[in-house]
N, C-alpha and C positions, 0 to 999 in steps of 0.2 A: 494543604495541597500544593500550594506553591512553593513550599518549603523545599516539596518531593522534588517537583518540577525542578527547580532550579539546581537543587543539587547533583539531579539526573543528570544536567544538559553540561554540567560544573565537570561530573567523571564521564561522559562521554569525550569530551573533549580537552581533557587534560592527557591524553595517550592517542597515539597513533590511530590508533584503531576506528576514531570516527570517521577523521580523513580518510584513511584507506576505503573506508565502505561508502560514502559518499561520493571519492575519486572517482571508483571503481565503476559506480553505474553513470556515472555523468562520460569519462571515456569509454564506454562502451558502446554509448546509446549517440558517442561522438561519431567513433568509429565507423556503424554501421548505415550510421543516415547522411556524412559525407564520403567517408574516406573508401569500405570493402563493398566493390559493387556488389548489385542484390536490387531485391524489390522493396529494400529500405532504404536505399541510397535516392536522396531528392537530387541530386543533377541526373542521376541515371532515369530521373522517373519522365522528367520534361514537365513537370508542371510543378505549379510556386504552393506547394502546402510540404503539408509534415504529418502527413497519415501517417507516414512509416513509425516516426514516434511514439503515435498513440496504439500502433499493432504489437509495438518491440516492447514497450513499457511496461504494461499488466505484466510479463513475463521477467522481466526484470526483479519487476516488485517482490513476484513472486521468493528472491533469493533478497534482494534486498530488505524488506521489512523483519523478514524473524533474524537475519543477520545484526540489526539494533536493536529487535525485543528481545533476543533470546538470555541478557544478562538482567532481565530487568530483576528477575524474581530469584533465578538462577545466582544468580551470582551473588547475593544476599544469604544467601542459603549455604553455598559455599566456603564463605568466610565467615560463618556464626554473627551476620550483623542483623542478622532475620529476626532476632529474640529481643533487641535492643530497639530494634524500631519498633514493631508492637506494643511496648511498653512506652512509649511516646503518647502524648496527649494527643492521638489523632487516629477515626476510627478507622475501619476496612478500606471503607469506600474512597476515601480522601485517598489515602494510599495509593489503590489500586489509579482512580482519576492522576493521581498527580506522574505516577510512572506512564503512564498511559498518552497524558498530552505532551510528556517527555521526548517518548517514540516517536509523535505523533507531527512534533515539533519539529524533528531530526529529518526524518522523509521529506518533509513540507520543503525545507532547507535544500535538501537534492532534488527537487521539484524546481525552485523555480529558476534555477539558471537556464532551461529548457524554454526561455521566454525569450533566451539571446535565438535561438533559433526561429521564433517565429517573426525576428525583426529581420533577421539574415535574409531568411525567405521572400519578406515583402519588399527587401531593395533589390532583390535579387527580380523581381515579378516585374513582367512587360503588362503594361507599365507600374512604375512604382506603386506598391499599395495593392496590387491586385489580386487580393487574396480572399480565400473563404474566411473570415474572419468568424462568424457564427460556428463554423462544426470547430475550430480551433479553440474555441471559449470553451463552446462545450463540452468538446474533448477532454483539456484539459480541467474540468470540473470533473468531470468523469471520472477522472483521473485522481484529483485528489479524493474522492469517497472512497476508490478503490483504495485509498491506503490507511482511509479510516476506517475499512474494516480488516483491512490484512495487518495492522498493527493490535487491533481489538483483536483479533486471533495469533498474533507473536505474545502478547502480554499474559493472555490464557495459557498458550502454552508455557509459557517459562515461567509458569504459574505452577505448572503437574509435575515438575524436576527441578532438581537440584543440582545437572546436570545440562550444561550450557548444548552442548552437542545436539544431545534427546530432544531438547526445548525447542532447536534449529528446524530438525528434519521432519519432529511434530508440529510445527507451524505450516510447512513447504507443505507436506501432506494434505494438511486440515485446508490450506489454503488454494492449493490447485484442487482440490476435488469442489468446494465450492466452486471454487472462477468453472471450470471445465466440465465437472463429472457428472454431473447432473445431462450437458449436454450428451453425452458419452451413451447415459442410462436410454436415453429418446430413441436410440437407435433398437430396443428391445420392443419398443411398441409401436402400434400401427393406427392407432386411436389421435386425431388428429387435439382432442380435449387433453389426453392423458399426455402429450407434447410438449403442447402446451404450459400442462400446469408444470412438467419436470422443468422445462427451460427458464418459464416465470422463478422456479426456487433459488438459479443459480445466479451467480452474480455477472456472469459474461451478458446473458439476456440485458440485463438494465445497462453494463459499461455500453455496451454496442449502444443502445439507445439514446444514450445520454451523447454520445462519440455522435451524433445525427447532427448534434446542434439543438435538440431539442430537450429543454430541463423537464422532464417530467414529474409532477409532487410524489405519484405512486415508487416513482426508482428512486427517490431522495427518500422515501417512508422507507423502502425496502431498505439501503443502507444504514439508516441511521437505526431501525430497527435489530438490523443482523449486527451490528458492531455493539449495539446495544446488551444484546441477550449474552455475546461473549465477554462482556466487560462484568455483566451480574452474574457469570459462572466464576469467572476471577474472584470477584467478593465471596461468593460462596463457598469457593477450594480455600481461600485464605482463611475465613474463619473455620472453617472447619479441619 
């Protein structure tokens, strides 16, 4: 599995291509929270956090995550190296794990430079230090689950093609209807229970919650479960 791993993060980063996709969401997410006023911009806001962050991000994630998984399977596939690995002393799973903490590795990487802003902010706070320090942990916890499962849903996808494209916009799809559509669905019902259970499915319900400052074990179950179930659809489409 580390074999995997390591050679992942070897061709991610021996071409442009990872820079660019890491660049990309690190100045954009630069852009909008100091430089293009808006209600993400922190001096525009008057107060010493970085909400706007954690509101811009999911969204980000959204193009960023299958933008790194979508060659994981894809691109093996592509270049006939699909048939050479399986015949490797190493079964599905390992595989699938090892591309997987790959992905998983890469995002974490455009994650945490996002930590220079929360120091920005605290010199920046009357007086020094004077920050929410709790919802910005949590946030940012938050934050990382959410890309341990939008990469568990990039790796599935580029799992179904062999086609790098397909894999992209079938991630974006599968991934904003969980983050979103479930919210979306709430609006057809009037059943305060049947609201409930729709928004409990999606994953916006727990990021908000966890974004409180407060770690809850049921939204840590619900992540690590939901990334879970798309990681043993991966082993499953591989073998099969």
């Amino acid at each position: 599995m580390f074999t995997i791993l390591k050679k992942e993060l070897r061709v991610f980063f021996s071409n442009a291509t990872g820079y660019i996709v890491i660049g990309i969401f690190l100045i954009l997410t630069g852009l909008f929270l100091w430089i293009i006023p808006g209600e993400y911009n922190i001096l525009d806001s008057g107060y010493a956090n970085v909400d706007g962050l954690f509101y811009l991000a999911p969204w980000l994630f959204l193009f960023l995550c299958p933008a790194i998984t979508m060659r994981l399977f894809a691109e093996e596939k592509q270049t006939g190296t699909w048939e050479i690995l399986i015949t490797k002393p190493i079964s599905k799973t390992q595989i699938v794990l090892g591309k997987y903490f790959a992905g998983l590795t890469l995002v974490t990487l455009a994650l945490l430079p996002v930590l220079l802003y929360y120091i920005s902010v605290s010199y920046l706070a009357e007086p020094i230090g004077n920050v929410d320090s709790g919802a910005f942990w949590g946030s940012f916890i938050g934050l990382f689950f959410l890309a341990v499962i939008y990469v568990a849903i990039g790796t599935f996808s580029s799992s179904i093609s062999n086609n790098q494209i397909i894999s992209f916009v079938a991630a974006v799809v599968l991934s904003f209807f969980l983050f979103y559509g479930f919210e979306v669905l709430t609006g057809f019902f009037t059943s305060g229970k049947s609201i409930q259970l729709l928004e409990a499915l999606g994953i916006h319900a727990h990021y908000k919650s966890m974004s409180r400052g407060v770690i809850d074990s049921r939204d840590l179950l619900y992540f690590v479960l939901l990334s879970g179930a798309f990681l043993s659809l991966t082993v499953w489409k591989i073998k099969k």
